[in-house]
N, C-alpha and C positions, 0 to 999 in steps of 0.2 A: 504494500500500500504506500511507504512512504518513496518509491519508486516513482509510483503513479501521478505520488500527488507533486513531486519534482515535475516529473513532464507535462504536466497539466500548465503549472505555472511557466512552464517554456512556451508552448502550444501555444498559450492565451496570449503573446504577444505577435504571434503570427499573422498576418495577412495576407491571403491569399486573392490574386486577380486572375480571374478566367475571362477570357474574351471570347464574345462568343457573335454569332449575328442574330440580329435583331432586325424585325420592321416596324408598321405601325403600331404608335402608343407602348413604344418599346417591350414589345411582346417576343417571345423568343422562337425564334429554328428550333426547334428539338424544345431540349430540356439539360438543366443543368444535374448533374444525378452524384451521389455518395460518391461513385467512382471517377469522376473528374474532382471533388476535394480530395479524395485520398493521394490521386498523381499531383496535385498541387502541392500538397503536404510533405510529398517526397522528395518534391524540385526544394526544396526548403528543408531539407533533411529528415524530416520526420517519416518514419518509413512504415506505417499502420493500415490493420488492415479496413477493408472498405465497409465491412460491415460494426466497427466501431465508433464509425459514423451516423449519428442518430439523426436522419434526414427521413422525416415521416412522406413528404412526398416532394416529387420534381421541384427543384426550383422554376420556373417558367415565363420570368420576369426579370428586367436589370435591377439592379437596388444592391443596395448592403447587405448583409444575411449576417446573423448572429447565431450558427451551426453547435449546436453542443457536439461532442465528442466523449464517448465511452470510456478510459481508459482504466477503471476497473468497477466493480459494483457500487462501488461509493466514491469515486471520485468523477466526476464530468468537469469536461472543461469547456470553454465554449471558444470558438475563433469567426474573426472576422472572414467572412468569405465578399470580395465586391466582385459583383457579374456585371461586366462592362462592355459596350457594344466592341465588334470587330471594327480595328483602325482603318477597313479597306471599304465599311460600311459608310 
């Protein structure tokens, strides 16, 4: 636990930017899913898996996202995640 609750407190200074495309009323292509935070997380060293990600459903919209994260029964952390339009959009 007291592992946990170190990478918690690491995590929670993370911010994570996924780009993604967007069109009108900045609504999304697809969907933003667990498994695009997790390879974020890795590009950032944190190397967890996807399902320790408590993303009840798609993200499907730009915005900030305040994501908790699993990292044992009693400890959750939460990280910034910003879903931001593609730079080519």
């Amino acid at each position: 636990m007291a592992a946990a609750t170190q990478l918690a407190t690491a995590i929670e200074n993370v911010k994570i930017e996924l780009f993604v495309q967007a069109g009108e009323e900045d609504k999304l292509f697809g969907s933003v899913t667990s498994q695009m935070i997790a390879e974020g997380l890795k590009e950032k060293g944190f190397d967890l898996d996807k399902r320790s990600i408590d993303l009840p459903d798609p993200i499907r919209a730009l915005g900030i996202y305040d994501v908790p994260v699993k990292l044992h029964p009693t400890v959750i952390a939460k990280i910034k995640v910003f879903v931001v339009r593609n730079k080519e959009d």
